[in-house]
C-alpha positions in Angstrom: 0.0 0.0 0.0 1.8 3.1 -1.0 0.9 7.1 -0.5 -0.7 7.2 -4.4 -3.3 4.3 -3.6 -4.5 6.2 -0.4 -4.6 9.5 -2.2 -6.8 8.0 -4.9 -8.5 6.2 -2.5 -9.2 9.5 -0.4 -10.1 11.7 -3.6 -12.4 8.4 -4.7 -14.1 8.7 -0.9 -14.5 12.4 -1.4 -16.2 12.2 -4.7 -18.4 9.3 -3.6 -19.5 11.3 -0.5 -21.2 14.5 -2.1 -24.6 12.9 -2.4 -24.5 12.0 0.8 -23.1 15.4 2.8 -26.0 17.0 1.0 -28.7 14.8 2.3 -26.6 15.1 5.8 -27.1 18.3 5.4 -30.5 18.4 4.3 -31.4 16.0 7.6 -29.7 18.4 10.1 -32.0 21.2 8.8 -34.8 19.6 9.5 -33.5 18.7 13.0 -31.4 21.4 14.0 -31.4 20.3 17.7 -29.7 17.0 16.6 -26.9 15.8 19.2 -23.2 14.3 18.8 -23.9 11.1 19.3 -26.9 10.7 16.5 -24.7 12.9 14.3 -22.2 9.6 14.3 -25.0 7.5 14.0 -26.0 8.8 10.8 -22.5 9.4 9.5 -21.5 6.3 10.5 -24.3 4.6 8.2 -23.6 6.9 5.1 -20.0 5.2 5.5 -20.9 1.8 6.1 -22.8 1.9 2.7 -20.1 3.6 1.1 -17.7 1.1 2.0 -20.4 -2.1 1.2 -21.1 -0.4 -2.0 -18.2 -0.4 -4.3 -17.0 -3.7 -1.9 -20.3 -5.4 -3.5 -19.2 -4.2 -7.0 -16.0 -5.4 -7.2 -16.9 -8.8 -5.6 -19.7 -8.8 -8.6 -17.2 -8.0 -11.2 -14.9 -10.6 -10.5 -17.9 -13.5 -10.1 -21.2 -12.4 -11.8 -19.6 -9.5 -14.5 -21.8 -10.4 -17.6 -25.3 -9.6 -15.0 -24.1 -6.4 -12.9 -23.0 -4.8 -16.5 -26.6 -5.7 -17.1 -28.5 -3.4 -14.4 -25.5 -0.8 -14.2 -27.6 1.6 -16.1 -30.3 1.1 -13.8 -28.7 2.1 -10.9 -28.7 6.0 -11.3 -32.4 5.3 -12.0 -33.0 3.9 -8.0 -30.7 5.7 -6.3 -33.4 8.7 -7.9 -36.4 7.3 -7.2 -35.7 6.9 -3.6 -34.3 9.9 -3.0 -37.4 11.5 -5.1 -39.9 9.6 -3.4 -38.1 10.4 0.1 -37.8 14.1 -0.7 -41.1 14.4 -1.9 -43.0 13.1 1.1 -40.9 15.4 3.2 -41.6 18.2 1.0 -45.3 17.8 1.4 -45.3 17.4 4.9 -43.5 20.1 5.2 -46.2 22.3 3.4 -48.9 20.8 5.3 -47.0 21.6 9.0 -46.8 25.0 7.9 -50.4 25.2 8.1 -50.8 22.7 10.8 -48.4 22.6 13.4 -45.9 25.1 15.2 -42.5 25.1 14.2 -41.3 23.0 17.3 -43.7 20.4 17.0 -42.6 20.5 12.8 -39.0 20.1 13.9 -40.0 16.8 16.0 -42.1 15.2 13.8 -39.0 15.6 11.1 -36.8 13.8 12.8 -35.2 11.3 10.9 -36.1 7.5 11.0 -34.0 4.6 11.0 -36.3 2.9 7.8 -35.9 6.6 6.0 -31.8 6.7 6.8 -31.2 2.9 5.7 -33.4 4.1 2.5 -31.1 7.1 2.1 -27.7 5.3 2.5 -28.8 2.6 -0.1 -29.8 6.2 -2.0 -26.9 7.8 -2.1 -24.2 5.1 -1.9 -26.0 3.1 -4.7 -23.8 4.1 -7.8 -21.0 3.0 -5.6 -21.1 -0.1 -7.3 -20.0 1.0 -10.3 -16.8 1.8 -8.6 -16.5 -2.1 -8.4 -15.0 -1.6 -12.0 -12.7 1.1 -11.0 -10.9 -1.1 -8.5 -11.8 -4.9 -10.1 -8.0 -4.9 -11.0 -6.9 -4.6 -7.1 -6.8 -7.4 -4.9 -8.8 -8.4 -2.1 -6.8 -7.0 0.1 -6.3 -3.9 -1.5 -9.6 -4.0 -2.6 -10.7 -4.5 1.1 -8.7 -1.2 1.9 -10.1 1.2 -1.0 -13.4 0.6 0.7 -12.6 1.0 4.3 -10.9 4.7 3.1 -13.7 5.5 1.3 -16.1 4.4 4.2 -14.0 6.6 6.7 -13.7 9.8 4.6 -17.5 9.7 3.9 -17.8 9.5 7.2 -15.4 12.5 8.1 -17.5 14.8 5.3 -21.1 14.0 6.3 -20.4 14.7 10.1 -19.3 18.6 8.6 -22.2 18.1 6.7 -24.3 17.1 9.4 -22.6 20.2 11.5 -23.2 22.6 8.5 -27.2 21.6 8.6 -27.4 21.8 11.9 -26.4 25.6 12.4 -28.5 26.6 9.0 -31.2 24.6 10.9 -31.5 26.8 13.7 -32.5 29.7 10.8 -34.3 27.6 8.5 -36.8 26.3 11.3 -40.4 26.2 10.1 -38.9 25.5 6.7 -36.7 22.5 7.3 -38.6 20.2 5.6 -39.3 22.4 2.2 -35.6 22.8 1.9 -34.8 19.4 2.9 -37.3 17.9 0.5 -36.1 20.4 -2.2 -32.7 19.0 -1.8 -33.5 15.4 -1.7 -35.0 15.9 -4.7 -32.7 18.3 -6.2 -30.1 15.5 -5.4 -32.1 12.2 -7.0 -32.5 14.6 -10.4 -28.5 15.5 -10.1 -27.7 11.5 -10.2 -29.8 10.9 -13.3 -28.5 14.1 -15.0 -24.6 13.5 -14.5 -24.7 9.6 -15.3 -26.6 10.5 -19.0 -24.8 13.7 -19.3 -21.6 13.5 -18.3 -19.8 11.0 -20.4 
């Protein structure tokens, strides 16, 4: 393991990790009261997916190749409806609480579920598998270690994401959810875009 396969594997981690310091942000927002110890919670799931992700694709490349090439352009697609489908329903129940419900009791009921955060790692880590044919040509081992940077510097960018959300949080409240819901979205549409666009 020399200093050029860590610093590929850290630029890898911190390209990998943008969808999901936005949605960290976007989840602080909403829950601007959100302590330490949940902020490594959540982090520490975006990084657990980050390093399954591209883990899973390489172990697919070197078994079942011929299949994951198959659904590889249908990957972008999920990772959008999920995030669409997540952001949406905050979005609206943001719009309804405005109407509903004070601020305080908005900020509780958008407090972030451990169904919506599994949803939102498989989300934003999901074209992480495609990074199994980045590193198919490493080893195991080295393969093994790739992942586990990328894991830890996702980590390491959606706790200052989480951080960030969490101060813009305590000015956003009452419209949490409409931002966060805007981003989720925002985010699912960026996926789709860049994979057909971007060569």
């Amino acid at each position: 393991m020399n200093i050029l396969f860590v610093a590929n594997s850290i630029l890898l981690g911190a390209g990998l990790a943008m969808d999901a310091f936005s949605v960290s942000c976007a989840n602080a927002i909403r829950e601007p009261g959100m302590r330490v110890p949940r902020m490594v919670c959540i982090a520490g799931v975006y990084g657990i997916f980050q390093f399954l992700m591209p883990m899973a694709g390489w172990a697919c490349v070197h078994t079942v190749k011929e299949s994951f090439s198959a659904v590889q352009d249908y990957i972008p697609w999920a990772a959008c409806l999920m995030l669409v489908l997540i952001g949406g329903k905050m979005l609206l129940e943001g719009i309804k609480s405005r109407s509903t419900v004070s601020a305080e009791d908005s900020t509780e009921a958008g407090k972030l579920t451990v169904s919506v955060l599994l949803l939102q790692g498989i989300a934003t880590s999901i074209d992480a598998l495609s990074v199994g044919f980045t590193i198919a040509g490493y080893g195991v081992t080295m393969a093994l270690a790739a992942c586990l940077i990328i894991g830890a510097v996702t980590f390491v960018i959606c706790m200052g994401g989480l951080a960030i959300g969490r101060r813009a949080g305590r000015v956003l409240t009452g419209k949490a959810d409409i931002i966060g819901g805007i981003i989720l979205i925002g985010i699912g549409l960026e996926i789709v875009i860049t994979h057909f666009i971007v060569p």
